[in-house]
TORDO-317114 format. One line per 10 residues: number of its first residue (from 0); their letters; for each residue x, y, z of C-alpha. Coordinates in steps of 0.2 Angstrom, whole numbers, plus 5000, padded with zeros to 4 digits. Example, Ala and Ser with C-alpha at 12.3 -4.5 7.8 and 13.67 -1.06 7.14 Angstrom:
BEGIN
0) AS) 5062/4978/5039  5068/4995/5036
END
This chain:
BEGIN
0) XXXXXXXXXX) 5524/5423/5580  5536/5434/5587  5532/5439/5607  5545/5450/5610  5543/5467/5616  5551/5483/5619  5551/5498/5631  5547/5516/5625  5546/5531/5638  5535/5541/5634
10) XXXXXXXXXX) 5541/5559/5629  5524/5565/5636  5522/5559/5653  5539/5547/5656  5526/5533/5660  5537/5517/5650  5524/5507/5641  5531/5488/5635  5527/5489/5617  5527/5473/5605
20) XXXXXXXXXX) 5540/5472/5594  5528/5465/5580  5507/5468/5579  5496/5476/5572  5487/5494/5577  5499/5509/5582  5507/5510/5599  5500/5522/5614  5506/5527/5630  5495/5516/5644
30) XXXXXXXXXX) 5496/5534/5655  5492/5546/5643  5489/5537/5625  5497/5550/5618  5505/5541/5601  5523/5532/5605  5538/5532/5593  5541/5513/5587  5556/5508/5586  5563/5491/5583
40) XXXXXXXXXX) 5574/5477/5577  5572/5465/5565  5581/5450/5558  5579/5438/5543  5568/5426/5553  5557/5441/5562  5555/5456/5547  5539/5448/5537  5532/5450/5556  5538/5467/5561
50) XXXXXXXXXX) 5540/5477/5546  5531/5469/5530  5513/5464/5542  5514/5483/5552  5499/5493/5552  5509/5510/5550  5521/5514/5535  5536/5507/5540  5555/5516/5535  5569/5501/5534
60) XXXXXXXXXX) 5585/5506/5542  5599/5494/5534  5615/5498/5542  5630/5491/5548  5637/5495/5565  5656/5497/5555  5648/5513/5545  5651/5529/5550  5638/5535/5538  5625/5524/5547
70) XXXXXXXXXX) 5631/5528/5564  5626/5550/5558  5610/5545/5551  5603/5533/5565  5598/5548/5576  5590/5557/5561  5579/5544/5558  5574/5543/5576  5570/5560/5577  5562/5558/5561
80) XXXXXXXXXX) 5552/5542/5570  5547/5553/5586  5539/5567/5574  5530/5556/5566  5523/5543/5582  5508/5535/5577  5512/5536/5558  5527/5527/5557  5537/5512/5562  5557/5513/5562
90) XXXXXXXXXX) 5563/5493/5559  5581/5494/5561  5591/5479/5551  5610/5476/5554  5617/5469/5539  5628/5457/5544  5616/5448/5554  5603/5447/5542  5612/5441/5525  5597/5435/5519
100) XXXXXXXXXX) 5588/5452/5519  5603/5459/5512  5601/5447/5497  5584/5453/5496  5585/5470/5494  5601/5469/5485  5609/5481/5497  5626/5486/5489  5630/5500/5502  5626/5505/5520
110) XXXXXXXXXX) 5616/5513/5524  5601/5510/5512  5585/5515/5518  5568/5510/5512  5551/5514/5514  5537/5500/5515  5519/5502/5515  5506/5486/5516  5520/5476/5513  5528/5484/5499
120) XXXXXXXXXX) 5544/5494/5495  5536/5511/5488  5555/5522/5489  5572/5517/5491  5589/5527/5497  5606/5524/5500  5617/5535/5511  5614/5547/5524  5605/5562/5524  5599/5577/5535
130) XXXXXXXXXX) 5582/5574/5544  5573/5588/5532  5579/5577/5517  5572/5562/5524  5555/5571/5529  5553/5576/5511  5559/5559/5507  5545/5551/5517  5533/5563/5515  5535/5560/5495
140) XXXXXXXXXX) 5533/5544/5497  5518/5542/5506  5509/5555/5492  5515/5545/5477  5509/5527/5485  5493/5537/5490  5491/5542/5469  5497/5527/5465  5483/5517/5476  5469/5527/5470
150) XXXXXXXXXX) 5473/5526/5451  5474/5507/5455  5457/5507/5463  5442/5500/5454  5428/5514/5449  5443/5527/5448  5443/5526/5428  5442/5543/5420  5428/5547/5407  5412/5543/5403
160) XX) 5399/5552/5392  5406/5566/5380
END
C-alpha cells in the first residue's frame, strides 16, 4: 500500500491539507472541509491503488511531457478537476514511465484521456480539447454509466402483468 501523499491549498481558505495520494473517501480541507481538487500521479506499480480502488470517478490523464497537445490540455483538465472537487479524481500517467499501462490501454497517441468509474473504463478520448468539451465529455459519461448500472441492476426488468 502506497503512503504517499500530496499537498493541495485549499482555494477557499489557503489552509494546505496533506492529502493521500491513494484511499478511499473524497478529500476536505482540515480548516474549512470544503471539497479539495485531487490531483495525482500514478505509475505502473501505484494506478490499481490510486485510480482503479478511488471512491470518486476518476479521469486518466495519459500524456507525455514531449507533447505539445498534452502540455494545452493539462491545465484544462485541472480546472476541470477544481470544478468538480469532491466528484472527481485527476490521476495523471506519463507514458514513458509507465509502459506497462501504456500496453494496457493500448495508448497509440498522447494524449489519451479516459474516464474510470468503480474500476472500469466507461469513455475514452485521444487529443486535446477545450475544458467545455471535456465537461460534456465527463458529464456524458457519468449519465450513460449511471443508465448502464441501473439497466444492469437486479429488479430493474421491465414488464410484468398486461
Amino acid at each position: 500500500m502506497t503512503t504517499a501523499t500530496t499537498i493541495i491549498r485549499c482555494r477557499e481558505c489557503g489552509h494546505k491539507n496533506r492529502v493521500p495520494v491513494a484511499g478511499s473517501g473524497r478529500p476536505r480541507c482540515g480548516n474549512c472541509h470544503k471539497p479539495l481538487p485531487w490531483i495525482v500521479d500514478a505509475l505502473d506499480d501505484t494506478f490499481g491503488e490510486v485510480a482503479e480502488k478511488a471512491d470518486p470517478p476518476v479521469i486518466v490523464d495519459m500524456w507525455a511531457t514531449w507533447c505539445g497537445p498534452c502540455r494545452m490540455v493539462s491545465p484544462v483538465l485541472e480546472q476541470l478537476a477544481v470544478e468538480r472537487a469532491g466528484d472527481v479524481k485527476l490521476v495523471k500517467v506519463d507514458v514513458d514511465r509507465a509502459p506497462a499501462l501504456s500496453s494496457r490501454f493500448t495508448v497509440q497517441a498522447v494524449p489519451t484521456l479516459l474516464v474510470l468509474h468503480g474500476g472500469r473504463v466507461i469513455a475514452r478520448q485521444a487529443g486535446a480539447a477545450p475544458v467545455a468539451v471535456l465537461r460534456r465529455w465527463f458529464d456524458e459519461a457519468m449519465e450513460k454509466d449511471a443508465r448502464d448500472r441501473k439497466s444492469a441492476s437486479p429488479g430493474t426488468e421491465q414488464g410484468g402483468p398486461s
